[in-house]
N, CA, C and O atoms as a MOPAC input file, in Angstrom:
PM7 MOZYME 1SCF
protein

 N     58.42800 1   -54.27900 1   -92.50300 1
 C     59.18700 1   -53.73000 1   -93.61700 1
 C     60.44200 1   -53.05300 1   -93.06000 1
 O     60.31300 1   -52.19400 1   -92.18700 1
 N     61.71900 1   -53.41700 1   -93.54800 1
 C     62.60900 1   -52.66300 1   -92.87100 1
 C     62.61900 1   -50.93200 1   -93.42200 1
 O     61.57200 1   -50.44100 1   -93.84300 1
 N     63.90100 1   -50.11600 1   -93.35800 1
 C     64.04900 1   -49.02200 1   -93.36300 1
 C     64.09700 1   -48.60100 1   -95.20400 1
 O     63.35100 1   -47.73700 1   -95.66500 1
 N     64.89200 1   -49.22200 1   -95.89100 1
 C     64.50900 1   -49.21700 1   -97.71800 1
 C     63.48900 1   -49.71400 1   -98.25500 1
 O     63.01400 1   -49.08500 1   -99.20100 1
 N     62.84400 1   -50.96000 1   -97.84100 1
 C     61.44500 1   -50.78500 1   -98.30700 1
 C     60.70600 1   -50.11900 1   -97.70400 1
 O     59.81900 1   -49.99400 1   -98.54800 1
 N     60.36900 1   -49.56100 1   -96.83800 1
 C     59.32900 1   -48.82600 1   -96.30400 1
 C     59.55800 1   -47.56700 1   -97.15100 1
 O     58.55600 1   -47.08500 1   -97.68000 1
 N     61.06700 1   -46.80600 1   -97.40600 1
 C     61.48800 1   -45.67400 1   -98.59100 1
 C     60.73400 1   -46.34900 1  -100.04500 1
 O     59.64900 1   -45.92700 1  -100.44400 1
 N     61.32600 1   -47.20500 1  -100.58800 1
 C     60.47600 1   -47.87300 1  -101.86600 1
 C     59.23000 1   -47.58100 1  -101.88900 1
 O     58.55400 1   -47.05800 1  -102.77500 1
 N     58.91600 1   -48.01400 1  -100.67900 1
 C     56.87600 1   -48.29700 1  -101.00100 1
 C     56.40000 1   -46.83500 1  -101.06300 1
 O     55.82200 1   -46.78900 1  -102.14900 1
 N     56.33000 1   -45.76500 1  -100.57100 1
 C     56.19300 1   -44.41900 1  -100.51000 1
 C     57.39200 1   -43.48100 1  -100.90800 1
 O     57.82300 1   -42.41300 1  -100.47200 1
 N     57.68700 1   -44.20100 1  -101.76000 1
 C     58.48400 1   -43.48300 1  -103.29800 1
 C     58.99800 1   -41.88400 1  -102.34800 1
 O     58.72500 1   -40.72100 1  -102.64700 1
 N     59.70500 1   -42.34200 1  -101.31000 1
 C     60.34500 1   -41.43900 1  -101.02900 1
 C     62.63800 1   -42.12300 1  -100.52100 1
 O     63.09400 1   -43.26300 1  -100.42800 1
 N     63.00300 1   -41.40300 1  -100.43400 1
 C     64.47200 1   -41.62300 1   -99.98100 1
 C     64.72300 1   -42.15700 1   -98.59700 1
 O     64.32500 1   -41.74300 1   -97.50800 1
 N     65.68600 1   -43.45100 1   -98.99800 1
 C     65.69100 1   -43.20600 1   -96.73400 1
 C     66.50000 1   -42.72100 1   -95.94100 1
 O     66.81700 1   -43.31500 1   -94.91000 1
 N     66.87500 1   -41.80900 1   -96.20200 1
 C     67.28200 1   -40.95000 1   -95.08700 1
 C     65.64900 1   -39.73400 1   -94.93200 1
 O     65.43500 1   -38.98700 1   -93.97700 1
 N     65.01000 1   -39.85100 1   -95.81700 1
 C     63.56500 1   -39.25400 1   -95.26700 1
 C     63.16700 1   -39.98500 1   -93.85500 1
 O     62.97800 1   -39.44400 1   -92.76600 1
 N     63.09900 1   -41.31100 1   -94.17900 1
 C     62.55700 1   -42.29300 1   -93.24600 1
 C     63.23000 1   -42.13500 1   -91.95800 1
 O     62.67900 1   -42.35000 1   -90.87800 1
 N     64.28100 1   -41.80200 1   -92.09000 1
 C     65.28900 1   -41.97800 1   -90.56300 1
 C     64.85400 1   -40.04700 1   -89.90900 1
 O     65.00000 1   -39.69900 1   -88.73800 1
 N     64.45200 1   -39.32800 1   -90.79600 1
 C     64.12600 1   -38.25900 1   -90.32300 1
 C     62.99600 1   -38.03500 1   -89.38000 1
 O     62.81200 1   -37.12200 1   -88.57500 1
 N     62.09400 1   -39.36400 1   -89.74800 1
 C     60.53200 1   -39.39800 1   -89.65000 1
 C     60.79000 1   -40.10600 1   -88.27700 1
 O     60.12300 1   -39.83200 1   -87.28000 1
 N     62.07800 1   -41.28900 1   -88.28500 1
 C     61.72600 1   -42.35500 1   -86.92200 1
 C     62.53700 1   -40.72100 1   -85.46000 1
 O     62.17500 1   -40.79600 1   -84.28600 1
 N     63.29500 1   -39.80900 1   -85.80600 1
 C     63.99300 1   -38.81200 1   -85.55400 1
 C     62.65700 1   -38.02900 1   -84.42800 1
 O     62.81400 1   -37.63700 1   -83.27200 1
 N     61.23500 1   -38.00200 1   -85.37000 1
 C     60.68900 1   -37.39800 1   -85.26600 1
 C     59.36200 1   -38.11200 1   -84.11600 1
 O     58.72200 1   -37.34300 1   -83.39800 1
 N     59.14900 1   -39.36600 1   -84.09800 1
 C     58.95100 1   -40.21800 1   -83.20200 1
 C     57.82300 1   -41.15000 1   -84.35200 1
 O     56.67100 1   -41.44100 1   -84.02800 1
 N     58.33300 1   -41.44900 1   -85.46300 1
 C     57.64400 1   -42.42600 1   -86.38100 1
 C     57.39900 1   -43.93600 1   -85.97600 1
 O     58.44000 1   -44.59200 1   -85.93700 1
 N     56.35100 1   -44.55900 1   -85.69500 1
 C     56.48500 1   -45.67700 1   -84.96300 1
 C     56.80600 1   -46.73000 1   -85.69900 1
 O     56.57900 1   -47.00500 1   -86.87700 1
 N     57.67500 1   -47.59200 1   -84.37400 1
 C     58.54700 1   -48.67200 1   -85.80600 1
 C     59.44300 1   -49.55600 1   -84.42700 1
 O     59.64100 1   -49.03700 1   -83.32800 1
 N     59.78400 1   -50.63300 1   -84.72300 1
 C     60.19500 1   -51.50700 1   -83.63100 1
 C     61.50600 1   -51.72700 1   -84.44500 1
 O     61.65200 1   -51.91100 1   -85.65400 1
 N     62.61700 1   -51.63900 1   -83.21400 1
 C     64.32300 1   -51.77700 1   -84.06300 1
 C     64.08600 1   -53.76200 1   -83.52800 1
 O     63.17000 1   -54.12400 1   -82.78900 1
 N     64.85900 1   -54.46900 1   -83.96700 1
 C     65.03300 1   -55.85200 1   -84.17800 1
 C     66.61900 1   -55.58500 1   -83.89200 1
 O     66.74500 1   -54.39500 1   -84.18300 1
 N     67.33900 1   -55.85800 1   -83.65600 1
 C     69.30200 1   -56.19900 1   -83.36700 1
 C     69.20600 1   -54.73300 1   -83.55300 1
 O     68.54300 1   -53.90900 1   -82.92300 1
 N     70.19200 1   -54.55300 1   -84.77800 1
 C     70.03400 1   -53.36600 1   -85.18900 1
 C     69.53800 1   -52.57800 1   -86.51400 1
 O     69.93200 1   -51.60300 1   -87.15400 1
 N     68.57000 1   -53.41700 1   -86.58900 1
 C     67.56600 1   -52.78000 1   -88.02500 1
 C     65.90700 1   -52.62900 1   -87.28100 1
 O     65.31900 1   -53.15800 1   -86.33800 1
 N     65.56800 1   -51.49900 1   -88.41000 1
 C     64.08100 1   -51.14800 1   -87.89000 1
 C     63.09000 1   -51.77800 1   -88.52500 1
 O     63.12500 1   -52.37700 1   -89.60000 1
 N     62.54700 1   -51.67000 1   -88.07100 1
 C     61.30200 1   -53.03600 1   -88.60300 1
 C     60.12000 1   -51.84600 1   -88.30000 1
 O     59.97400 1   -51.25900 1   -87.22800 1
 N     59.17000 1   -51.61600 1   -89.76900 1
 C     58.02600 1   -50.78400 1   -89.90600 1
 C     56.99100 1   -51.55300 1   -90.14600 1
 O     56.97300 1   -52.67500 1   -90.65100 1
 N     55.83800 1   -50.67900 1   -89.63300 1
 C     54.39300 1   -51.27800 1   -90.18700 1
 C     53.80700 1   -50.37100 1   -91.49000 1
 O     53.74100 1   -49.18000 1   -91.18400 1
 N     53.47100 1   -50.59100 1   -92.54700 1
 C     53.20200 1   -49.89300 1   -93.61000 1
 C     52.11300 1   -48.65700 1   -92.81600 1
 O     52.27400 1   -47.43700 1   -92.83100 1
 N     51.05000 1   -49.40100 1   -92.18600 1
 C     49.73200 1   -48.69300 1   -91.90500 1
 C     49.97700 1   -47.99400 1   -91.30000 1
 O     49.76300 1   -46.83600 1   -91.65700 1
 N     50.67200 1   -48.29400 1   -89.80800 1
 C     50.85500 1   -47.52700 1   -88.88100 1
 C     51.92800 1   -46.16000 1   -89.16100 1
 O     51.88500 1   -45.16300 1   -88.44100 1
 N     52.72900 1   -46.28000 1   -90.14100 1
 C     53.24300 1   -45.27000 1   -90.55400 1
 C     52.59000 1   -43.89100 1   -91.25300 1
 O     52.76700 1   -42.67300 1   -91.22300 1
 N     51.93300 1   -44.63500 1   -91.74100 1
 C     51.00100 1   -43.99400 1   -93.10000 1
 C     49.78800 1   -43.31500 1   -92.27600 1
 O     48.98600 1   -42.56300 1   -92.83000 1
 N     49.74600 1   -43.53200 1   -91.37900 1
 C     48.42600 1   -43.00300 1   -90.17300 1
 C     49.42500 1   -42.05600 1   -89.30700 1
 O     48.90800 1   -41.09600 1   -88.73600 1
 N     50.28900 1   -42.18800 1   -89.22500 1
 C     51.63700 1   -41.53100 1   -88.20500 1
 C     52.00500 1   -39.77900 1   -89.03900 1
 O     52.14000 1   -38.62000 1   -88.64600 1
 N     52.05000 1   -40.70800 1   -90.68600 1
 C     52.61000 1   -39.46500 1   -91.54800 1
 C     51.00700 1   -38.37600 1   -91.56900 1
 O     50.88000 1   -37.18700 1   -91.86400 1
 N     50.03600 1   -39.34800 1   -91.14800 1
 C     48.74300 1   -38.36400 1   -91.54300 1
 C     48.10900 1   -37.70200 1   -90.68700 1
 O     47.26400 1   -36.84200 1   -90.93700 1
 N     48.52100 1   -38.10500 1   -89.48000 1
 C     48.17300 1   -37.41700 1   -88.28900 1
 C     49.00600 1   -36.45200 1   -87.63700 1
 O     48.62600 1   -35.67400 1   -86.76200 1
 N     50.53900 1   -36.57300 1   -88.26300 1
 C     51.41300 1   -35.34000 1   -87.91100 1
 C     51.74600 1   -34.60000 1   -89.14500 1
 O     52.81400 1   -34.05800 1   -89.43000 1
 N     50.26700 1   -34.69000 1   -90.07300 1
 C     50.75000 1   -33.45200 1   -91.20400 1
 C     51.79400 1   -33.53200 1   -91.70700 1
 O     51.99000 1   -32.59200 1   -92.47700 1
 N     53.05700 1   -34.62800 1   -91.60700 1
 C     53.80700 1   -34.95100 1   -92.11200 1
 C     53.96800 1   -35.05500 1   -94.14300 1
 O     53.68700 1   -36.01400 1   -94.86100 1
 N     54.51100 1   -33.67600 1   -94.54300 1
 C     54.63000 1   -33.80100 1   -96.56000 1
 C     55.70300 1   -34.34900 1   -96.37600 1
 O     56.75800 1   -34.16900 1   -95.76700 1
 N     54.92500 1   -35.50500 1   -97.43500 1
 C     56.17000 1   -36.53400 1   -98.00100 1
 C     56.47300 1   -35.84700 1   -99.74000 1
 O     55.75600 1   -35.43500 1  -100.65200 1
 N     58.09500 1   -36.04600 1   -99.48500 1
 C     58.62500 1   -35.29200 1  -100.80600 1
 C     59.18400 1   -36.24900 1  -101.58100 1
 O     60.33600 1   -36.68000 1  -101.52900 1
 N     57.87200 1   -36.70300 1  -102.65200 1
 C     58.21600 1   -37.96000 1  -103.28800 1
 C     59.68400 1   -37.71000 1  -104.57700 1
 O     59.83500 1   -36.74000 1  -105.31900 1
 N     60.41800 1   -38.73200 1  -104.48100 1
 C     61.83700 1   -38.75400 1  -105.63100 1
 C     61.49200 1   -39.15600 1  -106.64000 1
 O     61.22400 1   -40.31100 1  -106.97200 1
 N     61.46500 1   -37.86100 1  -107.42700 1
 C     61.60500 1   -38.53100 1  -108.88500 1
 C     62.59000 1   -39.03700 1  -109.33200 1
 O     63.69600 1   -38.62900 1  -108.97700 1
 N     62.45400 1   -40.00500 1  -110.18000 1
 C     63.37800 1   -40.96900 1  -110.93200 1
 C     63.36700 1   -40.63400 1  -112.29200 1
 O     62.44600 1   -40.90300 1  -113.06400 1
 N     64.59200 1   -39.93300 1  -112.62900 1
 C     64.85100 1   -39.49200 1  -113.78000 1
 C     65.77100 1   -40.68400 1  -115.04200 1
 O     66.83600 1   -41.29800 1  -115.10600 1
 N     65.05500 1   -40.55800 1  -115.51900 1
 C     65.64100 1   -41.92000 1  -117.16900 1
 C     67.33900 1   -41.51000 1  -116.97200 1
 O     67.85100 1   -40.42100 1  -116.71400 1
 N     67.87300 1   -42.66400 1  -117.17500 1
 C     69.11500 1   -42.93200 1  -117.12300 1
 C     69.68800 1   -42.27600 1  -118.34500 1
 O     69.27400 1   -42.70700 1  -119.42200 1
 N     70.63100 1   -41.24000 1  -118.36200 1
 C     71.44200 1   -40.42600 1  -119.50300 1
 C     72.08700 1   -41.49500 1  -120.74000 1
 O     72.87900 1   -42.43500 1  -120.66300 1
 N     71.46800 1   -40.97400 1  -121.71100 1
 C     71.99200 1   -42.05400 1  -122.72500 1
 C     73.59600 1   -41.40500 1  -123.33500 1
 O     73.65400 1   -40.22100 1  -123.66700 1
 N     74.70200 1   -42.21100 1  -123.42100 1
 C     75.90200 1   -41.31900 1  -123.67900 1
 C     76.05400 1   -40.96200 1  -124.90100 1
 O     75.43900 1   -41.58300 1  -125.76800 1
 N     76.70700 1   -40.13600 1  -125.16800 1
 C     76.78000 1   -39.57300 1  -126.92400 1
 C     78.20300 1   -39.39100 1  -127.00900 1
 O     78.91400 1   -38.86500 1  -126.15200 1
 N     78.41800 1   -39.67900 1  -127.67200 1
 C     79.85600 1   -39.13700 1  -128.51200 1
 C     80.12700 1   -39.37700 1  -130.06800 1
 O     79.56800 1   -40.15200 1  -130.84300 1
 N     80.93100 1   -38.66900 1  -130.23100 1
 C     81.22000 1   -38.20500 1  -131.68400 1
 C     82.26300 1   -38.85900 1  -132.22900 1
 O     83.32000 1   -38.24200 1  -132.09700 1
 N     82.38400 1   -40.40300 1  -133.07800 1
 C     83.11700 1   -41.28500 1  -133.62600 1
 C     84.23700 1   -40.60800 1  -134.19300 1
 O     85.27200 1   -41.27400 1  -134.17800 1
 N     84.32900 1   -39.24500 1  -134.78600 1
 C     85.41100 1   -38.68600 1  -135.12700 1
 C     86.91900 1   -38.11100 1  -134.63800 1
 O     88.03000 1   -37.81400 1  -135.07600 1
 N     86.05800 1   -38.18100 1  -133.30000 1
 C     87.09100 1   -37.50700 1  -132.41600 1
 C     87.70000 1   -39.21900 1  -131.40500 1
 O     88.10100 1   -39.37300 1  -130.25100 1
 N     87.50000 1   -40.11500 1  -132.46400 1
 C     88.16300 1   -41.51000 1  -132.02700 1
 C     88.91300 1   -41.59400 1  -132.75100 1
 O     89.30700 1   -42.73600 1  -132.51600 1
 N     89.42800 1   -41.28200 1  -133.45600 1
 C     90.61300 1   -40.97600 1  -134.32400 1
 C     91.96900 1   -40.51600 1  -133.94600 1
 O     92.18700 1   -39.71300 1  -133.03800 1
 N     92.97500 1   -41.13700 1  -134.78400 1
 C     94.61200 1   -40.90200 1  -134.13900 1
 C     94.45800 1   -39.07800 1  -134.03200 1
 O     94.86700 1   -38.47600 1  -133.03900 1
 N     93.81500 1   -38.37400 1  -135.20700 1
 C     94.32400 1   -37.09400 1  -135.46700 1
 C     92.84700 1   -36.10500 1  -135.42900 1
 O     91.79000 1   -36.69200 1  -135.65800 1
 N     92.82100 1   -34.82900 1  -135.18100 1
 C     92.16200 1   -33.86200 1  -134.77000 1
 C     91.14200 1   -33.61300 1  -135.77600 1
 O     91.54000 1   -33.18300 1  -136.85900 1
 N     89.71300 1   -33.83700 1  -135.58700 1
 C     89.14900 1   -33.77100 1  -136.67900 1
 C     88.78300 1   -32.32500 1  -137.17900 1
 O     88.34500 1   -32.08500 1  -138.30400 1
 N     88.94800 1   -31.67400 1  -136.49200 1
 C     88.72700 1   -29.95400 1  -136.71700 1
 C     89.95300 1   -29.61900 1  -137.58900 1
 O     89.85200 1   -28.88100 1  -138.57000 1
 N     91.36700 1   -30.30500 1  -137.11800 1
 C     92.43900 1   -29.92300 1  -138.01300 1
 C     91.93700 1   -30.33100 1  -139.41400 1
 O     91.86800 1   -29.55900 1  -140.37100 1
 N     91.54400 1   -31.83000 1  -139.42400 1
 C     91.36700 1   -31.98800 1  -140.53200 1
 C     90.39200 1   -31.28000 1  -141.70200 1
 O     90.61500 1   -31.21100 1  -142.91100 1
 N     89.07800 1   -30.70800 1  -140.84400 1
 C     88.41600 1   -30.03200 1  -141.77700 1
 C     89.13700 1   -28.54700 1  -142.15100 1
 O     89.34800 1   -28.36600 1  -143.35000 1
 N     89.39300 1   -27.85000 1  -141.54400 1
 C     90.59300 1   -26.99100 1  -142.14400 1
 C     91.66100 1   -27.12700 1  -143.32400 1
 O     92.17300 1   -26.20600 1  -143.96000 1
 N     91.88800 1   -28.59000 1  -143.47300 1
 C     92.70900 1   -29.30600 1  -144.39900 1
 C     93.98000 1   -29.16100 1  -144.03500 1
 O     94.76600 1   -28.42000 1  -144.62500 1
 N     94.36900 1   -30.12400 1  -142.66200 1
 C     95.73800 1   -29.76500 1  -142.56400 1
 C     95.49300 1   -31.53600 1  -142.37200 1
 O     94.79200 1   -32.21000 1  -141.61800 1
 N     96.12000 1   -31.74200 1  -143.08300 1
 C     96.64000 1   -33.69500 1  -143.00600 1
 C     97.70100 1   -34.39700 1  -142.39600 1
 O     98.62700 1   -33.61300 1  -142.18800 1
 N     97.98900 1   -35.68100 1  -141.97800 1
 C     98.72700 1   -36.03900 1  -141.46600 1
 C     99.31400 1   -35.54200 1  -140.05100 1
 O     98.62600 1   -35.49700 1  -139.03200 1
 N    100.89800 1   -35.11100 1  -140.12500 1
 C    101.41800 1   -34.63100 1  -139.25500 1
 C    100.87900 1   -33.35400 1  -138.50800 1
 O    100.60700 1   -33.15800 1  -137.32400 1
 N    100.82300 1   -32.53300 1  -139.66200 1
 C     99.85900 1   -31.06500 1  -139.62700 1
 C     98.46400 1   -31.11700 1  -138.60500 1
 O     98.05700 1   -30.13400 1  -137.98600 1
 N     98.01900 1   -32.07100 1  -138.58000 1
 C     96.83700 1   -32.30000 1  -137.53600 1
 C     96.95400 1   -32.71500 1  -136.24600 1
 O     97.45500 1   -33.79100 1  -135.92000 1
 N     96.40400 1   -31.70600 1  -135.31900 1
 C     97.19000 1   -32.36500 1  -133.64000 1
 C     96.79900 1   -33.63100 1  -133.34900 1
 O     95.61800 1   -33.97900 1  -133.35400 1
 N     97.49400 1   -34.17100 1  -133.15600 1
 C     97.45600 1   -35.84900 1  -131.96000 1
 C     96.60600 1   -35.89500 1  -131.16400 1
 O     96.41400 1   -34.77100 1  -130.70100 1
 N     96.05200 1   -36.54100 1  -130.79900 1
 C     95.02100 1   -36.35700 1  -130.25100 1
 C     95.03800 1   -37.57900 1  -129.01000 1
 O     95.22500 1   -38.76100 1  -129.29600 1
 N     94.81600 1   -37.10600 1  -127.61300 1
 C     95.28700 1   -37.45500 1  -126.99200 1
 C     93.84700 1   -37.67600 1  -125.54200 1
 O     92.86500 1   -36.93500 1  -125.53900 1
 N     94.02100 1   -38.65100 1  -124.61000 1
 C     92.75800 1   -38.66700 1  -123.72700 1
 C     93.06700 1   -38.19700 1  -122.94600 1
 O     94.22300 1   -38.47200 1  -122.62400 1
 N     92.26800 1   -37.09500 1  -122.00100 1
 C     91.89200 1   -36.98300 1  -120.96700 1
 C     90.62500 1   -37.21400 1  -119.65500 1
 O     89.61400 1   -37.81200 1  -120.02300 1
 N     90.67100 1   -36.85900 1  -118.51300 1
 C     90.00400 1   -36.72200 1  -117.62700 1
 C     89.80700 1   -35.70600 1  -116.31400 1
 O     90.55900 1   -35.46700 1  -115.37000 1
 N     89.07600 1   -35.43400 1  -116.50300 1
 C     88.67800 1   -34.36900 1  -115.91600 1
 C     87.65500 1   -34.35100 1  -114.70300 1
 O     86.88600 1   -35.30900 1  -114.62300 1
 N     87.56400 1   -33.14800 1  -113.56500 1
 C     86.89000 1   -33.34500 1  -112.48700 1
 C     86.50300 1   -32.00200 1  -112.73300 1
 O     87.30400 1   -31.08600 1  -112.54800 1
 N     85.09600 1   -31.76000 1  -113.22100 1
 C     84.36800 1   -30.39900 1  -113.39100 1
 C     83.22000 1   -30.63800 1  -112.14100 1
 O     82.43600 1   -31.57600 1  -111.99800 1
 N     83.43500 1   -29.39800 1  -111.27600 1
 C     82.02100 1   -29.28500 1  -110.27800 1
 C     81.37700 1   -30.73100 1  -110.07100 1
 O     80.18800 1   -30.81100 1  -110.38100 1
 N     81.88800 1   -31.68200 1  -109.67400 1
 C     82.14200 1   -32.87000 1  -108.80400 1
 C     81.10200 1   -34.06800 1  -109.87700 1
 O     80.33200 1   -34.95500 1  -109.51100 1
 N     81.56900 1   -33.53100 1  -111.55000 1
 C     81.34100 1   -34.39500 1  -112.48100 1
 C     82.61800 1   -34.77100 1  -113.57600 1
 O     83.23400 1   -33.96100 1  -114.26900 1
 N     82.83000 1   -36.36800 1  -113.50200 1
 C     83.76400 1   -36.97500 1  -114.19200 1
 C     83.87700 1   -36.74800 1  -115.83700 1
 O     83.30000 1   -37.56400 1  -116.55500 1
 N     84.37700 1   -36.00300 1  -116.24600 1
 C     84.52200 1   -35.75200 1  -118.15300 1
 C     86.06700 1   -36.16800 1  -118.34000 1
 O     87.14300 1   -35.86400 1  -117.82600 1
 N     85.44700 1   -37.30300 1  -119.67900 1
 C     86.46400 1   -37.65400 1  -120.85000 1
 C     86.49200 1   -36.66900 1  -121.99300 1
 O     85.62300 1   -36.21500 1  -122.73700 1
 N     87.52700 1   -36.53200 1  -121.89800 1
 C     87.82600 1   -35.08500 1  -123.26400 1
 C     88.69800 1   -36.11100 1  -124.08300 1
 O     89.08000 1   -37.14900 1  -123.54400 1
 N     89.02700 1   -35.79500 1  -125.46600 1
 C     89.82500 1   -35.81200 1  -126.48500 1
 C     90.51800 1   -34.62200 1  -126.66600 1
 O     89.70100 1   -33.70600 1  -126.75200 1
 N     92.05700 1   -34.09500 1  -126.79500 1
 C     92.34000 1   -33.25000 1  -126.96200 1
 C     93.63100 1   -33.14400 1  -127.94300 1
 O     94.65700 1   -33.81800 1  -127.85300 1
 N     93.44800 1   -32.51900 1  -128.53900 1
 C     94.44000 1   -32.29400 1  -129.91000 1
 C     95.79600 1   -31.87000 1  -129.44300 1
 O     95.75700 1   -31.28400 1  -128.36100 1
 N     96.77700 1   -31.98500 1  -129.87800 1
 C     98.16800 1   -31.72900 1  -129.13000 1
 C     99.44200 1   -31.58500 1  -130.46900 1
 O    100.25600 1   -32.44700 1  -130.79800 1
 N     99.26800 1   -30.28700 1  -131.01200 1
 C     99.59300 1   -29.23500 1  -130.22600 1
 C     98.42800 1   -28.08600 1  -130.40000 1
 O     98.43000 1   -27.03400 1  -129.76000 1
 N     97.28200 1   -28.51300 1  -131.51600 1
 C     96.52600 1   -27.42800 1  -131.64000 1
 C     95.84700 1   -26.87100 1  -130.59500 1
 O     95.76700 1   -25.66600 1  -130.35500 1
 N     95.20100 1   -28.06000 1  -129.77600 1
 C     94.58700 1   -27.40500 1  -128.42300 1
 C     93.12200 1   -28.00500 1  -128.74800 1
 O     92.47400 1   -28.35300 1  -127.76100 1
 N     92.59500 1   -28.14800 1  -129.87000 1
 C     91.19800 1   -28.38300 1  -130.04700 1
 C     90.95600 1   -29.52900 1  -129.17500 1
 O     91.75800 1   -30.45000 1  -129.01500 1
 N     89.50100 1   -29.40200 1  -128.47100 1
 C     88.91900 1   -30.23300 1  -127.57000 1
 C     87.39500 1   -30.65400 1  -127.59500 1
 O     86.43400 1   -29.88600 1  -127.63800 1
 N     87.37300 1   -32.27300 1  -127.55500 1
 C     86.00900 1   -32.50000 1  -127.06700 1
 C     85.50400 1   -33.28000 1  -126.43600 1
 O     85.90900 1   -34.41900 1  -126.66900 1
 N     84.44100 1   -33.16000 1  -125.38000 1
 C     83.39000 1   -34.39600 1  -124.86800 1
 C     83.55900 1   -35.47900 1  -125.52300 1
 O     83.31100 1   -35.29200 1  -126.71400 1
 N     83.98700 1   -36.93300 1  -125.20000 1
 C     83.67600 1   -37.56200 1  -125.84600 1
 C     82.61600 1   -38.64100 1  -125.44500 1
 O     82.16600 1   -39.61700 1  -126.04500 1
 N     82.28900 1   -37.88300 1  -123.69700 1
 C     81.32000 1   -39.49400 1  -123.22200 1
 C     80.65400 1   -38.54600 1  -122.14300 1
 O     81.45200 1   -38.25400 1  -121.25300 1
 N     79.60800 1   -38.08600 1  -122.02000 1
 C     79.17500 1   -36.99800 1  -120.82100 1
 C     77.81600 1   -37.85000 1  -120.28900 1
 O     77.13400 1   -37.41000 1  -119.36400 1

């Protein structure tokens, strides 16, 4: 088994795995890939007390956004009742918050803003 399935099969990450061969995990390199034995690992992880810190796999984020704010004009202006011109433009952005990508909608000149895809 190379170095990602051997991570797959014991539902752990591989850079775990490269920690473990680090640690003297037995395993034969081939060119330059490692080549594992399921058993012999699994007897390796159990005889050096080795905790495996299995990855959870969390459900893929379903996106939401709000059809209103797809609109030429500001839908907050509009519930206020300012029509037409009176309602800011509404304009796309993108953004880099704490090393996550956000699309905003933003009204111009009112300022009103929203998520439109998180």
């Amino acid at each position: 088994m190379t170095r990602n399935q051997i991570a797959e099969e014991l539902n752990v990450e591989p850079w775990d795995v490269d920690d473990w061969l680090l640690k003297g995990c037995p395993a034969e390199k081939l060119l330059s890939q490692w080549i594992f034995d399921l058993y012999a690992v699994e007897r390796w992880l159990k005889k050096n007390k080795v905790k495996i810190k299995h990855t959870v796999k969390s459900p893929p984020k379903k996106l939401k956004s709000n059809d209103s704010w797809l609109d030429r004009r500001c839908p907050k202006c509009k519930e206020k009742g300012f029509l037409g011109e009176r309602a800011g433009l509404l304009c796309t952005l993108g953004e880099l918050v704490m090393g996550r990508w956000y699309w905003r909608r933003v009204g111009y000149p009112c300022g009103h803003s929203m998520e439109i895809m998180s």
